[in-house]
Backbone bond lengths (Angstrom), bond angles and torsions (degrees), N, CA, C in turn:
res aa  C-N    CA-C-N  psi(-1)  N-CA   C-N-CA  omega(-1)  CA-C   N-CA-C  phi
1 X - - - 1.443 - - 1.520 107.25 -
2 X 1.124 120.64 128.30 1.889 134.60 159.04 1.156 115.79 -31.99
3 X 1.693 113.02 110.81 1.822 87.15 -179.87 1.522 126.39 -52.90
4 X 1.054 111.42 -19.83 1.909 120.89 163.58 1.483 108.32 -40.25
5 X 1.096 112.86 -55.59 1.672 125.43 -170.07 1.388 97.94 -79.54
6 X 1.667 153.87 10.45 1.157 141.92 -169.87 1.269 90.82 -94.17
7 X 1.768 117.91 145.80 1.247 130.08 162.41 1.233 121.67 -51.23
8 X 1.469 123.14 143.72 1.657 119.50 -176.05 1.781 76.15 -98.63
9 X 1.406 94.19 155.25 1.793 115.73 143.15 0.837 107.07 -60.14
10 X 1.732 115.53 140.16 1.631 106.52 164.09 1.487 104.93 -71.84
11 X 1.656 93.21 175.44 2.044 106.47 -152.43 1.983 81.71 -76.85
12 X 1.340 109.01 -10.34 1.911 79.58 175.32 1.218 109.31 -98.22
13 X 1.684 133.18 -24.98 1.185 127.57 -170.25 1.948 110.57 -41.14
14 X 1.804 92.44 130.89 1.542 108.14 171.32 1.619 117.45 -75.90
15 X 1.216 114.64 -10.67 1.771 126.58 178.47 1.675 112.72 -81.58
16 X 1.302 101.72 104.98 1.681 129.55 -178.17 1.763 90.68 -40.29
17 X 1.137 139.88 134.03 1.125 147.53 165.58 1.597 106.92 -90.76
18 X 1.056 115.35 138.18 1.607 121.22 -153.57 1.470 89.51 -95.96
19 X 0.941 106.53 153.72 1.991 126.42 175.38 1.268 105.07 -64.88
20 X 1.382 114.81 127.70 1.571 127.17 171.67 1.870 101.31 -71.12
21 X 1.689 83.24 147.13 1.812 92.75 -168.70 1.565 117.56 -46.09
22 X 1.337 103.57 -29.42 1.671 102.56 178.91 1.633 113.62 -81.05
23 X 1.218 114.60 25.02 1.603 116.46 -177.97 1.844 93.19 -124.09
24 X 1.134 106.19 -28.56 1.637 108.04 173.12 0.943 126.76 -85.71
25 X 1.355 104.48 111.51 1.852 113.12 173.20 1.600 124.65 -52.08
26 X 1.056 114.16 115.92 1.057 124.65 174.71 1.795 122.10 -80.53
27 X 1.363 116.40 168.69 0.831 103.95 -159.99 1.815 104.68 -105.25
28 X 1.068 98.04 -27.91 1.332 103.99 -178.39 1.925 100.42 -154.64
29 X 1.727 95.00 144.83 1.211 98.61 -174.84 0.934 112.02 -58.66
30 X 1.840 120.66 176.58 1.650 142.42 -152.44 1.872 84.26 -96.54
31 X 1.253 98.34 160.62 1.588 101.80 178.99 1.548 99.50 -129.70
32 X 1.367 120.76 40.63 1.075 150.63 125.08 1.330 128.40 -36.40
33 X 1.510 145.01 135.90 1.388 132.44 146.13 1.507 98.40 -53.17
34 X 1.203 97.13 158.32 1.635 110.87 150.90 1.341 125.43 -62.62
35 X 1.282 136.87 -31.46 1.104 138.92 139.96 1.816 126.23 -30.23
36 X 1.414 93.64 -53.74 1.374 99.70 178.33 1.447 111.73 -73.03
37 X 0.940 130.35 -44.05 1.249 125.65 176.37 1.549 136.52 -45.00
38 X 1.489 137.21 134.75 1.294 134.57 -163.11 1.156 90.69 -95.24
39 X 1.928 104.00 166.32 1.618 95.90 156.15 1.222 141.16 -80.44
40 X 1.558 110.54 22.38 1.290 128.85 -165.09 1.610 106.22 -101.67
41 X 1.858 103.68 -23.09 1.252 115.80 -173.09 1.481 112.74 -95.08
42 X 1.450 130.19 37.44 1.467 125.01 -127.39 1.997 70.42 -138.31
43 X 1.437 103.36 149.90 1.400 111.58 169.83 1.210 89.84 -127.23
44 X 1.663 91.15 140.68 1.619 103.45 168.25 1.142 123.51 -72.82
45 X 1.756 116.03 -38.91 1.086 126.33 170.05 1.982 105.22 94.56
46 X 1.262 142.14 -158.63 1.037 125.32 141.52 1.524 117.81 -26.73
47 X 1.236 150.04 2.41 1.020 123.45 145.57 1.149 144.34 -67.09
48 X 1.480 103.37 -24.44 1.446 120.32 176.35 1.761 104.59 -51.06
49 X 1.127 148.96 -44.25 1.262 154.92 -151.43 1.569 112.67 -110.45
50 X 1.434 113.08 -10.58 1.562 119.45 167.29 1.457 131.90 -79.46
51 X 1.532 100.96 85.06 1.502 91.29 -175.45 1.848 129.74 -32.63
52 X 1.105 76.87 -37.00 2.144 78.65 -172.58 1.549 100.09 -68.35
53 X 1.183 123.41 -20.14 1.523 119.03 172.90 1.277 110.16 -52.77
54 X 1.116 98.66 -58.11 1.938 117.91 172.79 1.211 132.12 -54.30
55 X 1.260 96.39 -57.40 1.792 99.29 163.74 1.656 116.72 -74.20
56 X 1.158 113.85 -18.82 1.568 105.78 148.05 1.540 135.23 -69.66
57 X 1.109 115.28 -38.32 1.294 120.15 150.30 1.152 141.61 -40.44
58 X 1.204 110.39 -40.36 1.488 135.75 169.18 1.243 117.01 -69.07
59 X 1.256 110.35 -49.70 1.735 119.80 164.70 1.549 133.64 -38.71
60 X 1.462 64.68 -35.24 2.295 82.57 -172.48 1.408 105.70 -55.79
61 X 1.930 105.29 -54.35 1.268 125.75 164.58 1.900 130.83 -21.24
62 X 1.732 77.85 -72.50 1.846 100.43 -173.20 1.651 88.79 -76.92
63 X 0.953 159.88 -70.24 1.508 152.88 179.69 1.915 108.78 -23.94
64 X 0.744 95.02 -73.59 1.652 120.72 179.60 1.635 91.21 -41.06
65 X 1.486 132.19 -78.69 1.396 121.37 175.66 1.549 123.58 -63.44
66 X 1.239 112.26 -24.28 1.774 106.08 138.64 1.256 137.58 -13.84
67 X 1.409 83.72 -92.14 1.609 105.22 167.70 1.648 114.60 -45.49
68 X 1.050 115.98 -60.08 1.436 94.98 173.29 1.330 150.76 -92.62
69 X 1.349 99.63 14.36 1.623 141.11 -174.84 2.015 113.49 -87.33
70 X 1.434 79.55 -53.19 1.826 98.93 -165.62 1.568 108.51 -127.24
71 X 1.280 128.07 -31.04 1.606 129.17 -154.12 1.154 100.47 -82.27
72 X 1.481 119.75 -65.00 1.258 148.39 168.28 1.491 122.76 -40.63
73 X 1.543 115.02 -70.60 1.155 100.95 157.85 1.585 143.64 -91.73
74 X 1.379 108.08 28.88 1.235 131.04 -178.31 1.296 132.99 -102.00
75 X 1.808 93.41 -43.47 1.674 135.52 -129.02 1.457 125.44 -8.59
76 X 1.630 85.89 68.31 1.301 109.28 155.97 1.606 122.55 -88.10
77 X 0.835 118.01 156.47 1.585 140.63 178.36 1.815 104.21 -82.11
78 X 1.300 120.97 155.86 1.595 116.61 158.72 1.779 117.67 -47.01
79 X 1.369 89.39 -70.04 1.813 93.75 179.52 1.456 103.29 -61.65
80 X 1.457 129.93 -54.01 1.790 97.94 -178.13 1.464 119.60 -50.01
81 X 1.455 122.69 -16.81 1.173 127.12 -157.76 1.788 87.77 -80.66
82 X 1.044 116.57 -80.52 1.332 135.40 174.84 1.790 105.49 -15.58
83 X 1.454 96.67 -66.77 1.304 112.74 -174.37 1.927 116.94 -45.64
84 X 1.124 110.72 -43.62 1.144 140.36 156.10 1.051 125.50 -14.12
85 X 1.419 90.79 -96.07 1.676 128.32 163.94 1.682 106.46 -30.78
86 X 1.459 119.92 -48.84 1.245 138.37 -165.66 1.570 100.66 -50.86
87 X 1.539 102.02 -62.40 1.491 109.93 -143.34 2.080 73.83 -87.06
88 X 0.928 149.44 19.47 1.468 132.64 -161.30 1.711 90.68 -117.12
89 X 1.433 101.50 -38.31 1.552 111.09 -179.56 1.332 112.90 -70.27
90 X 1.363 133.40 -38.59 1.261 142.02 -141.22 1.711 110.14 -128.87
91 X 1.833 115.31 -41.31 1.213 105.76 -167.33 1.322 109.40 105.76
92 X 0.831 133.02 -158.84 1.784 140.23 -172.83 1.226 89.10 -89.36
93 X 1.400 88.09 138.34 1.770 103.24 -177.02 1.867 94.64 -142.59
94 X 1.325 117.93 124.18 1.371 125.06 174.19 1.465 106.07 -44.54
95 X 1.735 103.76 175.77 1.665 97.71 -172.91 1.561 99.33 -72.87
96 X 1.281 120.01 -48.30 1.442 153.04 164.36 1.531 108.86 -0.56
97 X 1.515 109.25 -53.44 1.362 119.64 -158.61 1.590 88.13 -95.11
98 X 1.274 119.27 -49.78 1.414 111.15 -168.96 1.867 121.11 -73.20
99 X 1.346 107.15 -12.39 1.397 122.91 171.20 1.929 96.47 -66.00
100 X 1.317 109.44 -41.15 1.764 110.70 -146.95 1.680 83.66 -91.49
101 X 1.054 143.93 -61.45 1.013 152.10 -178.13 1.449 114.96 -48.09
102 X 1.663 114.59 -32.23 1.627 119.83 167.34 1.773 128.68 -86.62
103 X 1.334 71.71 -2.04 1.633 95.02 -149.99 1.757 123.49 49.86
104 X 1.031 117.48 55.84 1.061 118.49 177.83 1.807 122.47 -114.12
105 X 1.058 126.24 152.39 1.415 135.00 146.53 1.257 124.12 2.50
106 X 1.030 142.98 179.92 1.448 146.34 154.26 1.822 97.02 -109.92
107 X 1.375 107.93 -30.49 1.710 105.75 -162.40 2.049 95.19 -79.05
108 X 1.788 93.60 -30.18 1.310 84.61 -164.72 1.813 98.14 -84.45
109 X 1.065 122.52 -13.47 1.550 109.67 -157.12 1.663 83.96 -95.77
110 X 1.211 149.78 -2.59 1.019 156.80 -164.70 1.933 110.85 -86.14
111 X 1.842 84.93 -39.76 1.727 93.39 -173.12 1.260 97.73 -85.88
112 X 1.439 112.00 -15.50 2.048 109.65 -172.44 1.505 90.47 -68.35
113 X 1.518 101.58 -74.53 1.684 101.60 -160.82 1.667 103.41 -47.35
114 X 1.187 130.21 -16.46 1.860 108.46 179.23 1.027 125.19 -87.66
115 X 1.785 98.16 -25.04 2.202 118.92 160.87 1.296 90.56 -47.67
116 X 1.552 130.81 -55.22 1.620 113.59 -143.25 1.309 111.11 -107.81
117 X 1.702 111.15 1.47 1.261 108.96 174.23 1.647 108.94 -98.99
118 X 1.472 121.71 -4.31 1.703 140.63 -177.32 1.467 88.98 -84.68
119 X 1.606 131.98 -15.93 1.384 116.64 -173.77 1.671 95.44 -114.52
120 X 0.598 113.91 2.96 2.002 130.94 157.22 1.829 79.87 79.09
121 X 1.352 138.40 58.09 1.457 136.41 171.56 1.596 88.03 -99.23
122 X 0.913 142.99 -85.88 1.452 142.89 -176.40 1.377 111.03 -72.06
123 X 1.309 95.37 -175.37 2.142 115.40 174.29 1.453 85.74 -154.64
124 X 1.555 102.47 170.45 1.522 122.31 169.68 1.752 108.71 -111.24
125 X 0.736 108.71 90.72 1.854 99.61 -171.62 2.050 102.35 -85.22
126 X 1.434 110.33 143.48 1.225 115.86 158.17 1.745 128.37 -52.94
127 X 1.161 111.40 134.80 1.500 119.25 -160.58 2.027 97.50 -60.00
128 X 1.059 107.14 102.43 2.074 91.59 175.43 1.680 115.13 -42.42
129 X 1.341 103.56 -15.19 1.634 100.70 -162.77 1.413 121.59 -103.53
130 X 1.984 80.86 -22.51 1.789 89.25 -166.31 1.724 87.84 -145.60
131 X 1.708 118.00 94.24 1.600 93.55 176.78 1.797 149.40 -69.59
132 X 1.729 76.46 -9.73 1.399 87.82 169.43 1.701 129.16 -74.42
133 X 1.563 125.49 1.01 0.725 140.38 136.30 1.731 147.63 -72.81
134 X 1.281 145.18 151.09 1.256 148.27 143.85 1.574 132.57 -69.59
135 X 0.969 116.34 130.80 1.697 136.70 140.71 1.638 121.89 -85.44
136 X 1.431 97.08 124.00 1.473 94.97 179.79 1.735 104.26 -104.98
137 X 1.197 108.47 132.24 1.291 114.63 -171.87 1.872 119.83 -133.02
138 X 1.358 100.64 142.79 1.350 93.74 -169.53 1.470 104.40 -103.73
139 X 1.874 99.36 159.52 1.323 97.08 -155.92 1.543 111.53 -99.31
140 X 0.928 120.80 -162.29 2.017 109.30 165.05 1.009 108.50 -59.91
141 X 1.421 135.77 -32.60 1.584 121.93 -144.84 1.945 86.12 -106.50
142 X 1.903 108.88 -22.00 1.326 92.20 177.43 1.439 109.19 -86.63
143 X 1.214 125.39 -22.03 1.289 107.90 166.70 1.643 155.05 -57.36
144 X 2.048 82.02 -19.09 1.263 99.64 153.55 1.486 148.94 -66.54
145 X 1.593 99.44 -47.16 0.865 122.41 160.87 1.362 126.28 -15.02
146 X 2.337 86.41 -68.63 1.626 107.03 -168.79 1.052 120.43 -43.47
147 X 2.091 104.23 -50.95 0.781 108.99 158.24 2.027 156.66 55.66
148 X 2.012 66.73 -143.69 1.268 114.11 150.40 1.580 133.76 -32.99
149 X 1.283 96.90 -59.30 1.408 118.82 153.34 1.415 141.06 -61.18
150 X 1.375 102.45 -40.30 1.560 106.06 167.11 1.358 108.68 -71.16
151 X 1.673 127.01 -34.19 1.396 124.63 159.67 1.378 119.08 -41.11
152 X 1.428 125.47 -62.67 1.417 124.00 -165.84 1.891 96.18 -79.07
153 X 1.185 134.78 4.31 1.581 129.87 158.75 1.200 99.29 -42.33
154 X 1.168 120.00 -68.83 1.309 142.27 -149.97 1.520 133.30 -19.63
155 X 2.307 96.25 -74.40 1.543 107.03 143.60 1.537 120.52 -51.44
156 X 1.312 133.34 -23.97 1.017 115.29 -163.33 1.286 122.87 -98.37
157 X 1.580 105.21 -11.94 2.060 113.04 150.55 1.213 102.78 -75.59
158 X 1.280 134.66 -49.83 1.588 131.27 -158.41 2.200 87.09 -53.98
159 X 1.212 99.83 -63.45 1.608 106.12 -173.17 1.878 109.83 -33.86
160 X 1.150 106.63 -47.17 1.500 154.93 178.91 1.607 93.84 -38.51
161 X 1.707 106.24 -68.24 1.290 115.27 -152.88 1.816 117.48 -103.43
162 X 1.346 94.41 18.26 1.719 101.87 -163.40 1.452 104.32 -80.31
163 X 1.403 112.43 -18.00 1.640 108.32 166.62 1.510 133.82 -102.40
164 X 2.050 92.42 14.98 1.086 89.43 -177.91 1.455 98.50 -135.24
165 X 1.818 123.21 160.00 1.521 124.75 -174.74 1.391 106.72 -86.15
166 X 0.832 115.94 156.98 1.900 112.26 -169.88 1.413 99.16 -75.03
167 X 1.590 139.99 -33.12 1.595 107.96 143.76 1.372 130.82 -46.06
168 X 1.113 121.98 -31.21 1.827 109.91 -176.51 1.586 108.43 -99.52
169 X 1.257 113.25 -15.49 1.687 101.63 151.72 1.555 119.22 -78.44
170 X 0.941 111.33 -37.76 2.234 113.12 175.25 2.119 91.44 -65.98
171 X 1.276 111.67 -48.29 1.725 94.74 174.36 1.010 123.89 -56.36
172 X 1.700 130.83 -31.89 1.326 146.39 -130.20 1.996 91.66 -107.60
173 X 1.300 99.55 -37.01 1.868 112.12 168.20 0.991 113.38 -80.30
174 X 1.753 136.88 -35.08 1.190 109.76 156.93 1.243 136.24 -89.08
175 X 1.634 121.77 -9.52 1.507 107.97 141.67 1.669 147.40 -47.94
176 X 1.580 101.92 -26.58 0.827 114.65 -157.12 1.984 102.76 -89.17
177 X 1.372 97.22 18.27 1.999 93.08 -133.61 1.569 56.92 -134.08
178 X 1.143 151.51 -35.92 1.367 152.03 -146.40 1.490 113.00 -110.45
179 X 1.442 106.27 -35.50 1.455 115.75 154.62 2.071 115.71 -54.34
180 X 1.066 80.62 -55.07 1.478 83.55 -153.44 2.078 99.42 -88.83
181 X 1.377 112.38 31.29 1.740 124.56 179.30 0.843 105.71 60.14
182 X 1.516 144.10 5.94 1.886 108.31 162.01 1.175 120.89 -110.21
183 X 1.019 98.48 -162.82 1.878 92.91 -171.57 1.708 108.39 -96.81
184 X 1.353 107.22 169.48 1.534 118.15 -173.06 1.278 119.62 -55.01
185 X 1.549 136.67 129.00 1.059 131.54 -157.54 1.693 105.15 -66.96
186 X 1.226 126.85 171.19 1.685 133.91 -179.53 1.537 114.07 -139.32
């Protein structure tokens, strides 16, 4: 059978699903041509044990339903998406907070907010408290948007999460949130 054609676990099953042969290190190469060989017969080699292998892999995945989830019919970007989302959750959020929270630049979060303020989705409003500062604020048409968008998220975690039990996706965010230094999402 095609690993394509292999049965998934259902998304509740408690039984660890064993690593497909191309995730298992082998011990010694196939005595196979390369030709002959499937991609099932493929050693990763040290790859098997490289997280960034993995979390690249994974990406290809979550990108790919992106794109046709949010990009496409949005045409939003990841970080506008994110960015978005931010100020939709929270309200006006300084540039400050949304640079640290994106991890981004000041030069780069600078060209985002003027992409998304050239599509009239945000404004920059003066701080009421402090004028030498900004509030970035979204507008009606960005709030729609957000929205909009945070609606069509929706299928595209559920799509996201069908191989995983809603414990090992809530683990899978706080590993993932722990890898990369911040704390667990809320």
């Amino acid at each position: 059978m095609p690993p394509s054609a292999e049965p998934q676990p259902s998304a509740r099953s408690s039984v660890p699903r064993v690593a497909p042969a191309a995730q298992r290190p082998r011990s010694r190469p196939s005595a196979a041509t390369p030709s002959e060989r499937s991609d099932a017969d493929l050693a990763l080699g040290p790859l098997a044990r490289l997280l960034g292998y993995h979390v690249a892999q994974a990406a290809v995945v979550v990108y790919g339903r992106f794109e046709q989830h949010i990009h496409k019919p949005f045409d939003l970007r990841k970080v506008e998406f994110s960015l978005l989302m931010l100020l939709l959750a929270n309200g006006p959020l300084t540039p400050s907070q949304l640079a640290r929270t994106l991890t981004l630049g000041a030069p780069t979060l600078s060209m985002l907010l003027d992409r998304l303020q050239a599509r009239t989705l945000l404004r920059r409003e003066r701080n009421p408290r402090d004028g030498r500062s900004q509030h970035i604020v979204l507008t009606p048409k960005g709030r729609r948007l957000a929205q909009a968008s945070a609606d069509a998220a929706g299928p595209m975690e559920r799509e996201l999460q069908q191989r995983l039990t809603p414990a090992e996706h809530a683990m899978l965010i706080e590993l993932l949130a722990r890898v990369a230094g911040q704390r667990p999402a809320r």
